[in-house]
PyMOL commands that place a pseudoatom at each C-alpha (Angstrom):
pseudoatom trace, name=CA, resn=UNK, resi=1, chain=A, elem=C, hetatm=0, pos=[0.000, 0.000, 0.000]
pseudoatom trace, name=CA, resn=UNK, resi=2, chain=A, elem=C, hetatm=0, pos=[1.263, 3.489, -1.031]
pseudoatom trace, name=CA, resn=UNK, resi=3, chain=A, elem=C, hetatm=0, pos=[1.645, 6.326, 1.357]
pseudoatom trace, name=CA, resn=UNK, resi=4, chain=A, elem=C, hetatm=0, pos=[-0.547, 8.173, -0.743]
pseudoatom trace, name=CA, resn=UNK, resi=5, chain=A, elem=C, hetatm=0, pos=[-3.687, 5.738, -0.243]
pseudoatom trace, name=CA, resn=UNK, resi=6, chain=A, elem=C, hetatm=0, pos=[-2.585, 5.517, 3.556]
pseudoatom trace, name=CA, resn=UNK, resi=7, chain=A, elem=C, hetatm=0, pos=[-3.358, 9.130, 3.715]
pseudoatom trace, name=CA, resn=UNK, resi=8, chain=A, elem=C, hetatm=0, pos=[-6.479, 8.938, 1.881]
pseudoatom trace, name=CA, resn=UNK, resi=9, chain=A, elem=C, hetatm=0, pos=[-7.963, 6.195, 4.156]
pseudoatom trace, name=CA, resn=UNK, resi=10, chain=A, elem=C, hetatm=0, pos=[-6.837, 8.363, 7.191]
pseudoatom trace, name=CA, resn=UNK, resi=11, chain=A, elem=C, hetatm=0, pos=[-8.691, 11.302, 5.675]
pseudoatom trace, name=CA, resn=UNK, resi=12, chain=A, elem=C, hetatm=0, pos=[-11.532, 9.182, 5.119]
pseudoatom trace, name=CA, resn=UNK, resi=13, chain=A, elem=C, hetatm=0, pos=[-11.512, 7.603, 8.654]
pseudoatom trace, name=CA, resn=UNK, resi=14, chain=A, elem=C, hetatm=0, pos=[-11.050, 10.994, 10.192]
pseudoatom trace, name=CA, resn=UNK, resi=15, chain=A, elem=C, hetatm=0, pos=[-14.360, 12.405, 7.933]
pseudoatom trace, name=CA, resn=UNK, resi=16, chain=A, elem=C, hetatm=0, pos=[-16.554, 9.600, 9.334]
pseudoatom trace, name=CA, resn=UNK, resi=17, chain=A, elem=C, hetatm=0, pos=[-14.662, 10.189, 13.015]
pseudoatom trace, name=CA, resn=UNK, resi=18, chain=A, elem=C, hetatm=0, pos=[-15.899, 13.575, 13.044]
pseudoatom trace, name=CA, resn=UNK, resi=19, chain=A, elem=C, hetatm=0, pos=[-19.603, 12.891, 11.784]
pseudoatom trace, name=CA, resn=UNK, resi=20, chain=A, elem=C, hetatm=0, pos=[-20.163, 10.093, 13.815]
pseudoatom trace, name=CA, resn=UNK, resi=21, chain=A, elem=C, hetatm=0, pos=[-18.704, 12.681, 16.685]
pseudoatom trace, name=CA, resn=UNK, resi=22, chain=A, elem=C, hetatm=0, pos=[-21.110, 15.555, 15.278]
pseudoatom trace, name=CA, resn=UNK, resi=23, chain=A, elem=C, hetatm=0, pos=[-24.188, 13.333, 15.725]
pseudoatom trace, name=CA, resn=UNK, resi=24, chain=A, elem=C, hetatm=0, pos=[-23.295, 11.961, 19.685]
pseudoatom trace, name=CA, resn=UNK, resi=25, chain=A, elem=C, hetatm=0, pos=[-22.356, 15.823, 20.588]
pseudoatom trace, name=CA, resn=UNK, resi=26, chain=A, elem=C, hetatm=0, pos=[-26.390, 16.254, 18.724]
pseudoatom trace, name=CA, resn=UNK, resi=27, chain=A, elem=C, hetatm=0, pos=[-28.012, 13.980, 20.313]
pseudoatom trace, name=CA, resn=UNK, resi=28, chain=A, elem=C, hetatm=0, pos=[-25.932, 14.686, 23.952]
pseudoatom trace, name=CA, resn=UNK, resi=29, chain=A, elem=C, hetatm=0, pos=[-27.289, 18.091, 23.722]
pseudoatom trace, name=CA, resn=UNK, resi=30, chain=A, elem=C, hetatm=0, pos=[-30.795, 17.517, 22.818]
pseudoatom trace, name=CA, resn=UNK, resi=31, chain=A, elem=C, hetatm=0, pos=[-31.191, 14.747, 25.697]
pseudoatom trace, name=CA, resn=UNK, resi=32, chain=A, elem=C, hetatm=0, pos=[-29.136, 17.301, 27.875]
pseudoatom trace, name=CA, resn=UNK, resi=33, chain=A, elem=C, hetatm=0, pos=[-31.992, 19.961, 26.849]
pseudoatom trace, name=CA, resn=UNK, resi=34, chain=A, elem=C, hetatm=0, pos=[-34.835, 17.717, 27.615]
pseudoatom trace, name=CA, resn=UNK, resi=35, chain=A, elem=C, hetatm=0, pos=[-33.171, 17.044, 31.416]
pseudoatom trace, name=CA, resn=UNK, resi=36, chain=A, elem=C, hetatm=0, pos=[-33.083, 20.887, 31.831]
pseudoatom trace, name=CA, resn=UNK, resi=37, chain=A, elem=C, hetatm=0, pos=[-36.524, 21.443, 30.806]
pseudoatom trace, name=CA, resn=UNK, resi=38, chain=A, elem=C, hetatm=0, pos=[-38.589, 18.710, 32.243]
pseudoatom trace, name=CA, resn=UNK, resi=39, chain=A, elem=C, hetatm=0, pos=[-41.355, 19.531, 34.594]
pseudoatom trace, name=CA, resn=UNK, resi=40, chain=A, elem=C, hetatm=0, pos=[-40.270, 19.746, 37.487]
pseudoatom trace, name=CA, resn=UNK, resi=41, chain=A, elem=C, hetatm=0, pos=[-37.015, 20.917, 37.299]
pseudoatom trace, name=CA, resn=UNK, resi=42, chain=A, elem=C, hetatm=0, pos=[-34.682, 17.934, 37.878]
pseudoatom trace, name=CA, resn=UNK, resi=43, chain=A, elem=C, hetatm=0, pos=[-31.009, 19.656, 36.753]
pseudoatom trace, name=CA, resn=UNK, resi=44, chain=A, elem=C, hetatm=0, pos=[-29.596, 22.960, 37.223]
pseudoatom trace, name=CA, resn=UNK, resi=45, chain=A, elem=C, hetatm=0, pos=[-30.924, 25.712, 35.214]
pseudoatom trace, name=CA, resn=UNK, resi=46, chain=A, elem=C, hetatm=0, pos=[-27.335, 25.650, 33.320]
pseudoatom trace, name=CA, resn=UNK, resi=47, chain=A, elem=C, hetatm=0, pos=[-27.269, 21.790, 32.504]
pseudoatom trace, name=CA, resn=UNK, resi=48, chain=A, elem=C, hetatm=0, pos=[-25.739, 21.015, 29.175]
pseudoatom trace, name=CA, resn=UNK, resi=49, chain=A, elem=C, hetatm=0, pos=[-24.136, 18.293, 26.778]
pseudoatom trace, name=CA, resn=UNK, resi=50, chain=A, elem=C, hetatm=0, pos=[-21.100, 18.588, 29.213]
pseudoatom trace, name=CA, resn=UNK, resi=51, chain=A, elem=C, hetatm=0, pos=[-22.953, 17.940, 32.588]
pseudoatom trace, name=CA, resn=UNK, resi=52, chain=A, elem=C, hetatm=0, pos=[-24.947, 14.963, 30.603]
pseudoatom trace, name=CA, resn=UNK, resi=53, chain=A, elem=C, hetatm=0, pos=[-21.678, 13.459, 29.142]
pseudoatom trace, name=CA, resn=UNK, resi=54, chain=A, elem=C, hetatm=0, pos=[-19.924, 13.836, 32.359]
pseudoatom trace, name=CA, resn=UNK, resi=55, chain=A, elem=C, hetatm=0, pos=[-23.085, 11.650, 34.287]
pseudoatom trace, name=CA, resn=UNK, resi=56, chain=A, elem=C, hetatm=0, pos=[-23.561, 9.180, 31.713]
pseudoatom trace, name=CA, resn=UNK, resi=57, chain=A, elem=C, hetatm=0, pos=[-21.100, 6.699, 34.049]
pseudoatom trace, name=CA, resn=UNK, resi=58, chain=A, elem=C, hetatm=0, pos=[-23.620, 6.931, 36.522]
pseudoatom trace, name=CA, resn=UNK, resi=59, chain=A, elem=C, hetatm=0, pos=[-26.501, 5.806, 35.030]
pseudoatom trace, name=CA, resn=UNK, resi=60, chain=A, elem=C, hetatm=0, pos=[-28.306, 2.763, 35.433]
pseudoatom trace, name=CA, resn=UNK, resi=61, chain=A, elem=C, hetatm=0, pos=[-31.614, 1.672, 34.507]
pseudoatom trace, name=CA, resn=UNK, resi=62, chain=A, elem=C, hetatm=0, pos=[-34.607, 1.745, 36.944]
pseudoatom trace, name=CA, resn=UNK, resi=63, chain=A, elem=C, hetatm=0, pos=[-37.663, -0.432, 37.381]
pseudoatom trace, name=CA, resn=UNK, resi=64, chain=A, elem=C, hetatm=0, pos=[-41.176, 1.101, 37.354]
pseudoatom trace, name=CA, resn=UNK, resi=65, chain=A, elem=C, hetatm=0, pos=[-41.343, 0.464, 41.127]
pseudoatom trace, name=CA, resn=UNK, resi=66, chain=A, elem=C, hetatm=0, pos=[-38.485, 3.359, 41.372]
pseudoatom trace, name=CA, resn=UNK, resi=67, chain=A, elem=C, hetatm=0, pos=[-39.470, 5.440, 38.791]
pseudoatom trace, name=CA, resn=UNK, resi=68, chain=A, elem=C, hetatm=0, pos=[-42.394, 6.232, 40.254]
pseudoatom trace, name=CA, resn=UNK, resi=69, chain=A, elem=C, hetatm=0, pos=[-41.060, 6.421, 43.587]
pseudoatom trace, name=CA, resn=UNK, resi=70, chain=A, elem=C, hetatm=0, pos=[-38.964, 9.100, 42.151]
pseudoatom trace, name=CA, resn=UNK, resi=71, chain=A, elem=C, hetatm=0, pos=[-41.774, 10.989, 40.860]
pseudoatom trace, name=CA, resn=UNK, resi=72, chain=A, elem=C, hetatm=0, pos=[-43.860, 10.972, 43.675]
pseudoatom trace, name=CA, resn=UNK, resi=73, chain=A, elem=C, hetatm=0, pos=[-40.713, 12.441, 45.696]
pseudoatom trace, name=CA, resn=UNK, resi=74, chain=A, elem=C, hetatm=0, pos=[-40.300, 14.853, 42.626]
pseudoatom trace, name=CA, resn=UNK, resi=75, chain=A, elem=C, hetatm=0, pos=[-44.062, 15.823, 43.287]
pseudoatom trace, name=CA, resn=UNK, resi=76, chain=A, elem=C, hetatm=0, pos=[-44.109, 16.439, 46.897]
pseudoatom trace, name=CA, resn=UNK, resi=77, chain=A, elem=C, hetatm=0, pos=[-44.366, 20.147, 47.908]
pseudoatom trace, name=CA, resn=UNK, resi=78, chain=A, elem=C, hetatm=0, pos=[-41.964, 22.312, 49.538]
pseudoatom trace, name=CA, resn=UNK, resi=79, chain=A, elem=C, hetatm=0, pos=[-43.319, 23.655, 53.085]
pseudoatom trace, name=CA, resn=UNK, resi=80, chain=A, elem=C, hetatm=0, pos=[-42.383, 26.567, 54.417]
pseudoatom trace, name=CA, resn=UNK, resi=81, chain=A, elem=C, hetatm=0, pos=[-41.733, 26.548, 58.000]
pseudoatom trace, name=CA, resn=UNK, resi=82, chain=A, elem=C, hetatm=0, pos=[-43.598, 29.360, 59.905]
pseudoatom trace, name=CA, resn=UNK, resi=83, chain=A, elem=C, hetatm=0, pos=[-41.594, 30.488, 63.465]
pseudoatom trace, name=CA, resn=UNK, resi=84, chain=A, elem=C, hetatm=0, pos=[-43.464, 29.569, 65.935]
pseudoatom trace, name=CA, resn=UNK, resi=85, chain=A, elem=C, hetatm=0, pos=[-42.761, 32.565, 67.732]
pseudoatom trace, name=CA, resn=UNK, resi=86, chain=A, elem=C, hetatm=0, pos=[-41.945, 35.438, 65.592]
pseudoatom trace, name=CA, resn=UNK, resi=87, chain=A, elem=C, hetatm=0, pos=[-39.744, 37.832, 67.883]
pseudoatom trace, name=CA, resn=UNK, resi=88, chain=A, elem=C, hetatm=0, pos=[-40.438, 41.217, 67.279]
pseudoatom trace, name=CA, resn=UNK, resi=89, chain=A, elem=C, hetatm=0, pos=[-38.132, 43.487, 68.969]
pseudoatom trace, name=CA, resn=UNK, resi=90, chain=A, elem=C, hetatm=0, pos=[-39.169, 47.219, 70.211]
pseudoatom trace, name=CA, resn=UNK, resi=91, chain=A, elem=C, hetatm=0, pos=[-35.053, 48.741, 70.806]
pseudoatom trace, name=CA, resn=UNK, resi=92, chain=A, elem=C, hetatm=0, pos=[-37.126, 51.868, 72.451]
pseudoatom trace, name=CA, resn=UNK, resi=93, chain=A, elem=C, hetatm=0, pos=[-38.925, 49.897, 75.035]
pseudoatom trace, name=CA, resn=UNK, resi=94, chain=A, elem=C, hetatm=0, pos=[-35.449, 47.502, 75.646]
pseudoatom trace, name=CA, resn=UNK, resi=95, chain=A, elem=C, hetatm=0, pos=[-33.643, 51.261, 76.228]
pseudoatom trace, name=CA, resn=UNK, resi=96, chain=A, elem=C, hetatm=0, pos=[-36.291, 52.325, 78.397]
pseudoatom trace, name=CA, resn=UNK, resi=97, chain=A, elem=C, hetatm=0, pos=[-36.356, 49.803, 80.454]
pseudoatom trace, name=CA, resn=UNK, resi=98, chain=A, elem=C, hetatm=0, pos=[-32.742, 49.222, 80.904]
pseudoatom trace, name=CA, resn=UNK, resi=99, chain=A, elem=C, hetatm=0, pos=[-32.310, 52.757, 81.763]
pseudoatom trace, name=CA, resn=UNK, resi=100, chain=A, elem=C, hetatm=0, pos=[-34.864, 52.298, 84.442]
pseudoatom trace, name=CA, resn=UNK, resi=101, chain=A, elem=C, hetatm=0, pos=[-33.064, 49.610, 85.809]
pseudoatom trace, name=CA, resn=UNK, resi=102, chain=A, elem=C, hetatm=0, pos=[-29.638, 51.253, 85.677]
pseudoatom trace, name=CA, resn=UNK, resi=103, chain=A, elem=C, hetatm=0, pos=[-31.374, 54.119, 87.630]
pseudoatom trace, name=CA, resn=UNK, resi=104, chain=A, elem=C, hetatm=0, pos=[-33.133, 52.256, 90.152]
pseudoatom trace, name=CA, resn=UNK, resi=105, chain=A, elem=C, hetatm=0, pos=[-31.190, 52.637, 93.560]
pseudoatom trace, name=CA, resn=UNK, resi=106, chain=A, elem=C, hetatm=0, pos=[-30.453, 49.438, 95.241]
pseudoatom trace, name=CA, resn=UNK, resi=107, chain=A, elem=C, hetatm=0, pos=[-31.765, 49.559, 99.051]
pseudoatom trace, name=CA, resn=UNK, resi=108, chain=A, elem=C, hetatm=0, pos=[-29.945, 48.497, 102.236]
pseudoatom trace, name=CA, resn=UNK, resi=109, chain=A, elem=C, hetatm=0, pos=[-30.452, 45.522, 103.133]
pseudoatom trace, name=CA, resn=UNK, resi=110, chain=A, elem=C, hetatm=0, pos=[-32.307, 45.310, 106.196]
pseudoatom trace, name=CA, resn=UNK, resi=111, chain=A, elem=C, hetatm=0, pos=[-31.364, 43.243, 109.210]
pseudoatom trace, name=CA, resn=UNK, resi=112, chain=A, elem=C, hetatm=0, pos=[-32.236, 42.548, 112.775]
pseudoatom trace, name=CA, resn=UNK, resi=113, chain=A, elem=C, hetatm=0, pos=[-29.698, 42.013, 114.847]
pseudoatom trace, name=CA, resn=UNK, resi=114, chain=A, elem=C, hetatm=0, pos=[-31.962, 39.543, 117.224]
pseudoatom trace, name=CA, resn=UNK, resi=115, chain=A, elem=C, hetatm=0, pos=[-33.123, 37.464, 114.060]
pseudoatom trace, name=CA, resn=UNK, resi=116, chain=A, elem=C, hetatm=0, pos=[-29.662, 37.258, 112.676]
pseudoatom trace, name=CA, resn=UNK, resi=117, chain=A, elem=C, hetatm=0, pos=[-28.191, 33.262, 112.334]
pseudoatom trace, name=CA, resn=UNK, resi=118, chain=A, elem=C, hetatm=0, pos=[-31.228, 31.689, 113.629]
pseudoatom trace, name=CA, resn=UNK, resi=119, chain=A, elem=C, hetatm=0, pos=[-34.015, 30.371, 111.606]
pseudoatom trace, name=CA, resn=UNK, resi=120, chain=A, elem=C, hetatm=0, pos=[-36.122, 29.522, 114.137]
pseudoatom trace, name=CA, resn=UNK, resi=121, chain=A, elem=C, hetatm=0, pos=[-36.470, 32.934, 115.002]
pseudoatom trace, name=CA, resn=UNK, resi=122, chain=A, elem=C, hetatm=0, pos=[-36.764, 34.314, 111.693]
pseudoatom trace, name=CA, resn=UNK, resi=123, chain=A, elem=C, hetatm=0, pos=[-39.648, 31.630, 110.978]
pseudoatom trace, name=CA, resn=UNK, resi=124, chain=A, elem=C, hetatm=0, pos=[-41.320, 32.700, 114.031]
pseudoatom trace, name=CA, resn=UNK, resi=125, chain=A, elem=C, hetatm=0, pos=[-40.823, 36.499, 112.623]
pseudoatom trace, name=CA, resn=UNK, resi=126, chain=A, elem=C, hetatm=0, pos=[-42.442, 35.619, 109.515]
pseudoatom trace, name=CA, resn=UNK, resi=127, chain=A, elem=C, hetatm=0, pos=[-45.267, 33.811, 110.808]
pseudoatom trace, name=CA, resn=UNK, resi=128, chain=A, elem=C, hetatm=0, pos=[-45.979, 36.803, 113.140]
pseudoatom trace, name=CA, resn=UNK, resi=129, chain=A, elem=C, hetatm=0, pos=[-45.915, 39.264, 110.089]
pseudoatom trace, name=CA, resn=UNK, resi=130, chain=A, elem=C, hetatm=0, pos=[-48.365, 36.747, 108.496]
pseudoatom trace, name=CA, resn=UNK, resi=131, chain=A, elem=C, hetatm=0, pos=[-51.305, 37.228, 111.513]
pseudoatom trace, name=CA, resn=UNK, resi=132, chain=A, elem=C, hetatm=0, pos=[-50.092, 40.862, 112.557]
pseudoatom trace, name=CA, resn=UNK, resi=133, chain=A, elem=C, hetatm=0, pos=[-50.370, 44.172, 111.197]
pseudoatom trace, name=CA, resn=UNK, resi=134, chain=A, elem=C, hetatm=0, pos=[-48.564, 47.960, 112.362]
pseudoatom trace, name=CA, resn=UNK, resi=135, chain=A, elem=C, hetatm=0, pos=[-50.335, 48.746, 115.782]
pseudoatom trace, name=CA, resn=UNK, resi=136, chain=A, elem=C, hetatm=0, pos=[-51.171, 45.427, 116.376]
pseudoatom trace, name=CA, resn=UNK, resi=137, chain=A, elem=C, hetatm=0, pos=[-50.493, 43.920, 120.057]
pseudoatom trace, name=CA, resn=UNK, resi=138, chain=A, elem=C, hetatm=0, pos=[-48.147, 40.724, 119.630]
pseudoatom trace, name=CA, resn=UNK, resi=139, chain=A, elem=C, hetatm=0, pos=[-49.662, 37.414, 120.277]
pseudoatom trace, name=CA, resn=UNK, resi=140, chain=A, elem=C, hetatm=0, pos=[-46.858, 36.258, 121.979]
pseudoatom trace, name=CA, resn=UNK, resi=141, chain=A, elem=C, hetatm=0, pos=[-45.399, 39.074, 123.853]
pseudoatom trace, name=CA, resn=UNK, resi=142, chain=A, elem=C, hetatm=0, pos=[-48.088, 41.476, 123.940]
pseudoatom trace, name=CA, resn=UNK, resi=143, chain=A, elem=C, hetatm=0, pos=[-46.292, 44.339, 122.958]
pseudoatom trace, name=CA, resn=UNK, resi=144, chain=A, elem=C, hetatm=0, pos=[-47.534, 46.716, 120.496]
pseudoatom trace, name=CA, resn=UNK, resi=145, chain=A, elem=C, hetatm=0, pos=[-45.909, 45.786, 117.025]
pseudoatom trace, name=CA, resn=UNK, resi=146, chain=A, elem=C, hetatm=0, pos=[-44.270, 49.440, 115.558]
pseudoatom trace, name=CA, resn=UNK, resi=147, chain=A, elem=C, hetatm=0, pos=[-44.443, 50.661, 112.146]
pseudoatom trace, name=CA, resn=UNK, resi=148, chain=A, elem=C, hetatm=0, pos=[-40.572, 50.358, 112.196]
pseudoatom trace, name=CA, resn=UNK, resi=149, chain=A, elem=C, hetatm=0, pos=[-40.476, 47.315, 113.565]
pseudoatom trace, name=CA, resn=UNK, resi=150, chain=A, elem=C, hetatm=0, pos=[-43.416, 45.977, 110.875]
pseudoatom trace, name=CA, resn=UNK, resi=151, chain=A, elem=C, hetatm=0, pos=[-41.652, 47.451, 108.328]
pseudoatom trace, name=CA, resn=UNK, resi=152, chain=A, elem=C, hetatm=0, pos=[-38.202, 46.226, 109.011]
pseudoatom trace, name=CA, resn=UNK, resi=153, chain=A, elem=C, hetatm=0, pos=[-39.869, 42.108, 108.489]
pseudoatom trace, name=CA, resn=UNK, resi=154, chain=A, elem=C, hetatm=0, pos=[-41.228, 43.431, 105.580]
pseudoatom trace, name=CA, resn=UNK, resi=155, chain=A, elem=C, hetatm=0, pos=[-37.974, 44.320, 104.102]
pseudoatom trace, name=CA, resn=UNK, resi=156, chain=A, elem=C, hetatm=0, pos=[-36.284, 41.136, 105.192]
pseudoatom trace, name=CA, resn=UNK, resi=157, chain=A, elem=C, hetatm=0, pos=[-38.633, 38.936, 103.952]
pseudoatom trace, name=CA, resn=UNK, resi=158, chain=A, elem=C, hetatm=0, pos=[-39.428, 40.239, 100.675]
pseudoatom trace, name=CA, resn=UNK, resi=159, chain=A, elem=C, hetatm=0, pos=[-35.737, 40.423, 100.242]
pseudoatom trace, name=CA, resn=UNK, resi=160, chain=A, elem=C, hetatm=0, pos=[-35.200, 36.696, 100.653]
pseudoatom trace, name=CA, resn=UNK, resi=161, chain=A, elem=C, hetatm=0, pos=[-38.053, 35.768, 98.085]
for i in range(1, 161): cmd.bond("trace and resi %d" % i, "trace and resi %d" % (i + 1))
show_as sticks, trace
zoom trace
């Protein structure tokens, strides 16, 4: 065989190379276009011969059992989900009332000396502020209960609340 009619036959093979390449890189594109525009949407919005070409590996065939399995996932819809408790922030109020709190002066605590380390006591002292009022004679003692005195239990129990 003569170079010459080597070259032709690799001309000729090359010709029917590139047609038989023309019509996979057709028909890769036109199945590639049919993925992106199903209903719904099952590729990218940029799929193309490319993406198609580069999945072909990974195909495999399906049963009916599947396929519709598939589809029924493909049809399910997409829920939104609603906070269950929308916060809604007021920054004026949150100011407001932090500057209240920052302003608020802190009182003394109040103690008496005679109810100091014993609990006893102090339950007895509570229990009396319970079934007494200012002005009222003590059950107990029978002396006359001061505002002072009143109001001193008031601070020391509301305080440990």
């Amino acid at each position: 065989m003569s170079l010459e009619s080597l070259g032709y036959k690799c001309k000729d093979a090359k010709k029917a190379y590139d047609t038989v390449r023309s019509n996979l890189d057709s028909i890769a594109a036109n199945i590639a276009r049919k993925i992106k525009n199903t209903s719904p949407q099952i590729s990218k919005p940029t799929y193309n011969k490319n993406d198609f070409e580069a999945e072909i590996s990974y195909a495999k065939s399906l049963s009916q059992q599947e396929i519709d399995k598939c589809n029924e996932v493909l049809r399910t819809k997409n829920l939104e989900a609603i906070p269950i408790f929308p916060i809604k922030w007021d920054v004026n109020k949150i100011y407001f009332a932090i500057n209240q709190i920052l302003q608020h002066q802190v009182q003394e605590r109040v103690t008496i000396q005679r109810l100091e380390g014993n609990t006893e006591k102090s339950d007895f002292a509570k229990k009396g502020l319970e079934i007494h009022k200012a002005g009222d004679r003590c059950a107990f003692c029978g002396n006359i209960i001061t505002q002072d005195t009143y109001e001193n239990l008031i601070g020391i129990f509301l305080l440990m609340r």
